[in-house]
C-alpha positions in Angstrom: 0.0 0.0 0.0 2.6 2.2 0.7 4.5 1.4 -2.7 1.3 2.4 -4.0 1.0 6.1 -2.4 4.9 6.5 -2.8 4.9 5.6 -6.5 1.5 8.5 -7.1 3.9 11.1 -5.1 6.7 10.3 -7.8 3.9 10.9 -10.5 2.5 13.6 -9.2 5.3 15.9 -8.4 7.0 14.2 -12.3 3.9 15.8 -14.0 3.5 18.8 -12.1 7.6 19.3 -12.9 6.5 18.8 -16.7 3.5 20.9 -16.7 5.6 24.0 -14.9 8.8 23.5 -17.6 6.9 23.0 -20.3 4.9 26.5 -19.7 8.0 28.3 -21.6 10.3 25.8 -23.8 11.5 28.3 -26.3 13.2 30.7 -23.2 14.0 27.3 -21.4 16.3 26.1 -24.2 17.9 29.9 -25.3 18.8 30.3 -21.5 20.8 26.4 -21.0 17.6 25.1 -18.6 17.1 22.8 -21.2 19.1 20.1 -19.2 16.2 19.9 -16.3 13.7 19.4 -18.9 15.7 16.1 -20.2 16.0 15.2 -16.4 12.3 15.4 -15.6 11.3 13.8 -18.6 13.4 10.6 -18.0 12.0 10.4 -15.0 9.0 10.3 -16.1 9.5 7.6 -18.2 11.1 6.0 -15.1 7.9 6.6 -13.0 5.8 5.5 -16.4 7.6 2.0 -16.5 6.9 1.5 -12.3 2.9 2.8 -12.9 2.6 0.2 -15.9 3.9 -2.9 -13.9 1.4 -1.9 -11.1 -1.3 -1.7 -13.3 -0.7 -5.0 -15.4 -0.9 -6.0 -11.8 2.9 -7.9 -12.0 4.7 -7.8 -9.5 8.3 -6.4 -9.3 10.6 -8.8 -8.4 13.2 -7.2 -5.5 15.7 -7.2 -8.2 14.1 -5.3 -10.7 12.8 -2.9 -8.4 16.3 -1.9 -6.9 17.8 -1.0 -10.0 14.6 0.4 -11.5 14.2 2.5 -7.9 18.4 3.0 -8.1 17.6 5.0 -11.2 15.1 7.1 -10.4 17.0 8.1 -7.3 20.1 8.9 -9.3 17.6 10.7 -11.8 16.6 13.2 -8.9 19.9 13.5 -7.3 21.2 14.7 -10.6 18.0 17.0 -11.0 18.3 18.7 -7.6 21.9 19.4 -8.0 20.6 21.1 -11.5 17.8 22.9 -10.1 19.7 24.3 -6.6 22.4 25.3 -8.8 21.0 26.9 -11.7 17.8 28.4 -9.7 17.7 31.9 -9.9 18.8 31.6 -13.6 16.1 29.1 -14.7 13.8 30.6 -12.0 13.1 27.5 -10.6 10.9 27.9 -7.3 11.9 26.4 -4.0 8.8 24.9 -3.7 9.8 23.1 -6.7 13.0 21.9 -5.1 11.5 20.9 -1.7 9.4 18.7 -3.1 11.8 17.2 -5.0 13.9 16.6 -2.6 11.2 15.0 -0.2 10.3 12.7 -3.4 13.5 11.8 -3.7 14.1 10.8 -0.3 10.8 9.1 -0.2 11.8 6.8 -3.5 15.9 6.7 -2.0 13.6 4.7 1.5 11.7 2.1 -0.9 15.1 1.7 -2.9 16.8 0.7 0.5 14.3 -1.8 1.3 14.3 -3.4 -2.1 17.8 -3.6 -2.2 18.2 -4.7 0.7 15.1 -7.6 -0.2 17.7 -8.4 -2.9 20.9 -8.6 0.0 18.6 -10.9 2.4 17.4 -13.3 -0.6 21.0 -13.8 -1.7 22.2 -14.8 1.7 19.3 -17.1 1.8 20.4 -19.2 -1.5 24.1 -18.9 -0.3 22.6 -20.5 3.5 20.4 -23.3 1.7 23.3 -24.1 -0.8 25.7 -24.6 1.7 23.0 -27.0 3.8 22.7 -29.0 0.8 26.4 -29.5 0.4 26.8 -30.1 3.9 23.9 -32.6 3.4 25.5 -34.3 0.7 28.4 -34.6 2.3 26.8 -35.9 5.1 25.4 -38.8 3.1 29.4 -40.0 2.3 30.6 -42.1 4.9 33.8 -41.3 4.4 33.2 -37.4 4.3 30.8 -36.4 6.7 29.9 -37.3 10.5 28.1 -40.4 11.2 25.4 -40.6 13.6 27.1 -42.7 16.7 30.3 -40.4 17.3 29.0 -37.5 15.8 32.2 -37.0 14.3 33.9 -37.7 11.1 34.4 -41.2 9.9 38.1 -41.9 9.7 39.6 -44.3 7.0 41.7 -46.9 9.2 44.9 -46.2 8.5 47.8 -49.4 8.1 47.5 -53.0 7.1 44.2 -54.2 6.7 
């Protein structure tokens, strides 16, 4: 659910972004605020992508969602370091910027979760591999413990 209101914040402030640059393109692209434009509109293509899985109701694997979530995050880092920079110039309003930077803080939390979904299912597969070896290995006489001694079989060693 929370995916859910996150991901409508993303689109909301994306469009809003689109709809206030895209009031005056002709003095946006003789001044050099072109760049912001490019930004904002990648990330809405980013935020496009995350809306459409959601609504073809598939679900994003942890994977998927970490790098498609590490994206967006680098999209609006590189955005607010535009905007703050090039404010007055571009006459960008703080609003503008405070909300980014609460969107991007908001999308740089679900990132962290689903990257670190991707961390705790890796460790998982590493855990159950390394049972099953052990397992196996447990199964060898000669290469595991047995279940008298607890320890491992030895080969007798000398003349037989």
């Amino acid at each position: 659910m929370r995916r859910y209101a996150a991901t409508g914040m993303i689109a909301t402030l994306g469009l809003a972004a689109a709809a206030f640059f895209d009031a005056s393109p002709a003095n946006a692209q003789a001044s050099g605020c072109e760049q912001i434009q490019k930004l904002l509109q990648e990330r809405q293509s980013i935020v496009a992508s995350l809306n459409a899985s959601q609504k073809a109701k598939q679900k994003l694997t942890p994977q998927a969602a970490c790098g498609t979530l590490g994206r967006l995050v680098n999209n609006g880092a590189a955005a607010l370091k535009f905007a703050t920079a090039n404010q007055d110039w571009c006459q960008i309003p703080a609003a503008f910027i405070d909300g980014m930077k609460v969107d991007n803080e908001k999308a740089n939390g679900i990132r962290a979760k689903a990257c670190g979904a991707v961390k705790q299912q890796a460790e998982m597969i590493r855990r159950a591999q390394q049972q099953a070896q052990r397992q196996q290995q447990g199964s060898n006489p000669f290469g595991g413990s047995d279940s008298v001694t607890g320890g491992a079989m030895r080969v007798p060693q000398g003349a037989l």
